[in-house]
C-alpha positions in Angstrom: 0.0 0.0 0.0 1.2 3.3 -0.9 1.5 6.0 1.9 -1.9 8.6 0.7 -2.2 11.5 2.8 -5.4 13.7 2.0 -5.4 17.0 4.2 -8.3 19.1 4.5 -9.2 22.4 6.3 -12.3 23.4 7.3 -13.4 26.8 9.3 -16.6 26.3 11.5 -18.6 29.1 13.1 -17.8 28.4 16.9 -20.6 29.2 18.3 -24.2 27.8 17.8 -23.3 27.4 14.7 -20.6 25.5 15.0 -21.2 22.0 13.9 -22.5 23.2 10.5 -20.5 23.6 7.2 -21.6 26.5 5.2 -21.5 25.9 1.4 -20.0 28.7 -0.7 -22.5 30.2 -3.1 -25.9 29.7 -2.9 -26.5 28.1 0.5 -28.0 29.3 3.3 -25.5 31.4 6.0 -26.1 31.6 9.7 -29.0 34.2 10.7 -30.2 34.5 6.8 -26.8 35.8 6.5 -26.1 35.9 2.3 -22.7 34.2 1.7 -21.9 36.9 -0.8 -22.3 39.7 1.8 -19.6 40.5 4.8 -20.4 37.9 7.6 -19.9 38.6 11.4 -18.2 34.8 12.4 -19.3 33.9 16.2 -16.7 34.4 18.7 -15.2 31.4 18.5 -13.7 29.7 15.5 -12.5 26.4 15.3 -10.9 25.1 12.3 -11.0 21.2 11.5 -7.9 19.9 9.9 -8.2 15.8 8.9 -5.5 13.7 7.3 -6.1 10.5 5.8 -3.1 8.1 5.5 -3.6 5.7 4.0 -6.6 3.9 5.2 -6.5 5.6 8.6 -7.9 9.0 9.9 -6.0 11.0 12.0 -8.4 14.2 13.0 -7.4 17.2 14.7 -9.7 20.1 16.2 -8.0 23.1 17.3 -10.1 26.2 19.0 -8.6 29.3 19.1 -10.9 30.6 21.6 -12.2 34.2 21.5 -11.1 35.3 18.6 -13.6 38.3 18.2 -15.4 39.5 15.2 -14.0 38.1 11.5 -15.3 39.7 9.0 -15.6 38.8 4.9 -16.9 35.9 2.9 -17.6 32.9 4.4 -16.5 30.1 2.2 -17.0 27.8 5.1 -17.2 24.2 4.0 -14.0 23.9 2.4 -11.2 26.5 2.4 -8.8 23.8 1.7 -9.0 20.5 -0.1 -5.3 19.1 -1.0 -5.4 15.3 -2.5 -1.9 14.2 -3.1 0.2 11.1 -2.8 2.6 11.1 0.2 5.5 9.8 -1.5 5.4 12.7 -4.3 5.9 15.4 -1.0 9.9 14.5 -1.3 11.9 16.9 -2.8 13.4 15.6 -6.0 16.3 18.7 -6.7 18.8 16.6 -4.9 18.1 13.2 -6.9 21.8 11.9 -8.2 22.0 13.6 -11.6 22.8 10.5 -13.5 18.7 9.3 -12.1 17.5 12.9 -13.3 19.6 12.2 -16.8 18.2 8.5 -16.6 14.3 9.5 -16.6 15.3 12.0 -19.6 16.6 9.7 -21.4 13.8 7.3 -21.1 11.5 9.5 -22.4 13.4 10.8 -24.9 13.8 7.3 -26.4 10.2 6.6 -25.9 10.8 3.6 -23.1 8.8 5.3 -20.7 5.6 6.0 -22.0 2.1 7.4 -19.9 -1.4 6.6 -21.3 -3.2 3.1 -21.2 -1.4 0.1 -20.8 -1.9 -3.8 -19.5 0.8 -5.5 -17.5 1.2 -9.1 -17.8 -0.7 -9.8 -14.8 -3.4 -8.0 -16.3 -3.4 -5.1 -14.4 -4.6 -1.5 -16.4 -1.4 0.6 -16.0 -1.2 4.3 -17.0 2.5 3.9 -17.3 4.8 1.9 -19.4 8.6 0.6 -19.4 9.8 -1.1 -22.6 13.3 -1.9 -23.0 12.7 -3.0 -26.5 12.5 0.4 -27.6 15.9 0.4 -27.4 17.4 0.5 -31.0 20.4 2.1 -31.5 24.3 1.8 -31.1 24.2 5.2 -28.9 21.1 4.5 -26.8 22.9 1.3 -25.6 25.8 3.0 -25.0 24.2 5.7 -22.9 22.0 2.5 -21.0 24.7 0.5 -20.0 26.6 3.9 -18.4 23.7 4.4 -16.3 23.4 0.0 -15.0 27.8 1.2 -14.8 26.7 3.9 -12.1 23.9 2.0 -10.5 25.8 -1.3 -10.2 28.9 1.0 -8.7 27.0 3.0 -6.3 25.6 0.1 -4.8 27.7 -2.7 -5.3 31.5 -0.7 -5.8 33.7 -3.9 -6.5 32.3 -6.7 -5.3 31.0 -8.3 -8.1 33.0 -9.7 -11.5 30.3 -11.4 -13.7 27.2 -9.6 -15.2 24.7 -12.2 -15.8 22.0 -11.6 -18.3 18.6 -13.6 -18.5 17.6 -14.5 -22.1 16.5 -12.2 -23.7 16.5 -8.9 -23.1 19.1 -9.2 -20.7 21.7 -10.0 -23.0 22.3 -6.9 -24.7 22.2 -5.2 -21.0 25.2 -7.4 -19.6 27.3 -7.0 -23.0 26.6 -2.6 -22.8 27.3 -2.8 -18.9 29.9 -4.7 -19.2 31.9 -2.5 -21.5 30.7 0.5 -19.4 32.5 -0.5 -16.5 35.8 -1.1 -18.5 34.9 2.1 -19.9 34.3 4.7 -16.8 35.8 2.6 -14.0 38.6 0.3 -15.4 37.1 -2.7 -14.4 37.1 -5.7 -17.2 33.7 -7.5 -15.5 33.0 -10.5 -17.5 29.6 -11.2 -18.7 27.4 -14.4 -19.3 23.8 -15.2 -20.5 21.6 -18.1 -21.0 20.1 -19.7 -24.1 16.3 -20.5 -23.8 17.0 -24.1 -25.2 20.4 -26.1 -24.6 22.3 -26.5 -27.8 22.4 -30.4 -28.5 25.7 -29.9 -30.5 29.4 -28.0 -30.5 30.4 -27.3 -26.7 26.4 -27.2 -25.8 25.2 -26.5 -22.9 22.6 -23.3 -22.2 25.6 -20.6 -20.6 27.3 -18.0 -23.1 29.7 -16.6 -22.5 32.6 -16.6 -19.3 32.5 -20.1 -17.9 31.6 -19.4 -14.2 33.6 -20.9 -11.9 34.6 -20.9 -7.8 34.9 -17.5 -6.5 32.7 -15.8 -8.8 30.4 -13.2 -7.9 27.3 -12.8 -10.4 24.9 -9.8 -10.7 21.8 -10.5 -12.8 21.3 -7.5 -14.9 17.4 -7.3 -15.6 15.1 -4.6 -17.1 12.2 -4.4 -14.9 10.9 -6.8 -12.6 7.2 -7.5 -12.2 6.5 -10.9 -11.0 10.3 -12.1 -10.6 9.9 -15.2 -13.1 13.3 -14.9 -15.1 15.2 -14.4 -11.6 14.1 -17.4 -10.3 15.0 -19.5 -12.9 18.5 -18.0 -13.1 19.4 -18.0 -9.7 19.6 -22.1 -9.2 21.1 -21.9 -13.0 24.4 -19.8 -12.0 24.3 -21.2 -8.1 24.6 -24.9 -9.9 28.2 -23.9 -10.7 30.2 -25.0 -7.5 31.7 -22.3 -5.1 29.6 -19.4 -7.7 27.7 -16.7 -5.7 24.8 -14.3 -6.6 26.1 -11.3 -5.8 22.9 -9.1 -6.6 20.4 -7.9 -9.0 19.8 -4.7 -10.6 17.0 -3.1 -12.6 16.5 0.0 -14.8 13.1 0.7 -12.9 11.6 -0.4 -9.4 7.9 0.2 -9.8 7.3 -0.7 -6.7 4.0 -3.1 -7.0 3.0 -5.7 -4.9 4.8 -9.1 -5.9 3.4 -12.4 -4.8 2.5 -10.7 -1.2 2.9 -7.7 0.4 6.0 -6.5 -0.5 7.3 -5.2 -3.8 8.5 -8.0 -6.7 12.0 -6.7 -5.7 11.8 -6.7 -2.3 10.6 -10.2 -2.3 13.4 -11.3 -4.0 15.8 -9.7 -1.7 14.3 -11.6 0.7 14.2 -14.6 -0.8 17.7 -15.0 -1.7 19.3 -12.8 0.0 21.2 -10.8 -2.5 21.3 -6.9 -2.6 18.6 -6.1 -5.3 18.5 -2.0 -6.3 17.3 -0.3 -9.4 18.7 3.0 -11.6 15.6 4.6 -10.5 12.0 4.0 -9.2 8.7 4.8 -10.0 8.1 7.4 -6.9 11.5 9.0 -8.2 10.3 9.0 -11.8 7.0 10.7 -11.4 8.2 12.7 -8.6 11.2 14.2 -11.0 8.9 13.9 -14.1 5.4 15.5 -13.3 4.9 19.2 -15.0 8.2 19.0 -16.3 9.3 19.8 -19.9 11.5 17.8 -21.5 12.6 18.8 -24.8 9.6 20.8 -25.0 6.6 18.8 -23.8 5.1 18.0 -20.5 5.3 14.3 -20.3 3.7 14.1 -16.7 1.0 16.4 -16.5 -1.8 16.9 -13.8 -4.6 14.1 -15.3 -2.0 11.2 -15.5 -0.3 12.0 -12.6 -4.0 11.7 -10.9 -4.3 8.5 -12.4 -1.0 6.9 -11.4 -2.1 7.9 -7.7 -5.0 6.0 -8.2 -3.4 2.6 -9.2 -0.4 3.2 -6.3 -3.3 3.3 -4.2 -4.8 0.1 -5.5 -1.1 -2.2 -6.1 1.6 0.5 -4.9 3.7 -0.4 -2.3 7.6 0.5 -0.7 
């Protein structure tokens, strides 16, 4: 469940009055009162301010006693009324750059996409990763710089394999793999598997470095929604004796419920008990992305990001 925090401030007449809400326009004021005329407020005012996290209500009164005669329109049912998603209050300016440059560049090569979408598991998404929109020679060049950054943030040198699930993990563990050599000077090897063994030549279903005792794999994935092509490779590289699962990254956490509770990634972190991290996540994405132009257009604007609130609400989670 996503954290959803609804705030909402009301103003009540304090005196006889006081348990009434007054509409604005229209509806009747205390003592015939027009609400479009200058209105005397009782001497005591109380305003009502409710949260709603989540599915709990916190209320809170607080009377500010004899506060004397207020005078002006009385727009008294609702003065405030802010609806918002508690995990888009962070303040994005000091994201890393290379996440800010990340999201960018998603858009720009039309990976992340916002409108109507259906997820495997058949939920209605309003949001969309593809990795196969990736097509060209400097796109993968840019991609596997930003796994580089995420897999040395979090992981520094304690991996030496990149392991790529067939398919579209293969072409991330190659452009990773020469991203490291690239900006950090460290030749990591890199393996994948083949959907069917080969029946002939050396055989087997492992391209690539031969894994042996002492290594440390990292899966290299896109995104991870229920987990499936994890949990076949993990027993897969652990069959090689003395061969570790180091960890898995991902371009995007979106931060769903997996089998349970917990997010897909989480769950596997559990599970196996390998560090699993992602270049960015969805609260990071939206939160960097929404009313913001990028080369031009608003990618993120008010009526999706309502809609993306609405189905964190429904299969969001931390």
């Amino acid at each position: 469940m996503g954290w959803w925090l609804r705030l909402n401030v009301f103003l009540l007449d304090g005196g006889h009055n006081a348990d009434k809400f007054y509409k604005y326009g229209g509806h009747p004021a205390p003592d015939g009162a027009s609400p479009t005329q200058p209105y005397k407020c009782g001497q005591n005012v109380k305003v009502k301010i409710a949260f709603d996290v989540g599915f709990k209500i916190l209320t809170a009164f607080i009377r500010l006693g004899r506060a004397g005669p207020v005078r002006g329109r009385v727009p008294s049912i609702l003065l405030f009324d802010f609806d918002f998603n508690f995990l888009f209050l962070k303040d994005y300016a000091g994201m890393d750059q290379y996440k800010k440059d990340f999201i960018e560049f998603m858009v720009r090569s039309k990976v992340l996409t916002f409108g109507d979408f259906v997820t495997k598991s058949g939920r209605k998404t309003p949001f969309f990763i593809n990795t196969g929109n990736y097509s060209t020679g400097a796109q993968l060049e840019k991609l596997g710089l930003y796994y580089a950054e995420a897999l040395h943030r979090n992981l520094g040198d304690r991996f030496n394999v990149l392991f790529g699930p067939a398919y579209k993990g293969i072409p991330l563990a190659v452009t990773a793999s020469i991203a490291l050599n690239a900006r950090y000077g460290r030749d990591v090897s890199f393996c994948f598997n083949r959907k069917e063994a080969k029946d002939h030549g050396e055989g087997g279903v492992m391209v690539g470095r031969k894994l042996s005792a002492g290594d440390r794999v990292v899966i290299i994935e896109d995104v991870t929604t229920a987990g499936t092509s994890v949990r076949e490779s993990v027993p897969l590289i652990r069959s090689r004796a003395g061969v570790d699962v180091a960890g898995l990254v991902v371009s995007v956490d979106r931060m769903e419920r997996g089998a349970g509770e917990k997010s897909a990634l989480a769950e596997l972190r559990d599970e196996f008990g390998f560090a699993a991290f992602s270049i960015v996540n969805i609260e990071e994405i939206v939160g960097y992305l929404h009313n913001r132009e990028v080369d031009g257009e608003v990618a993120l604007g008010d009526g999706v990001m309502e809609r993306i609130r609405e189905y964190r609400r429904e299969y969001g989670c931390s």
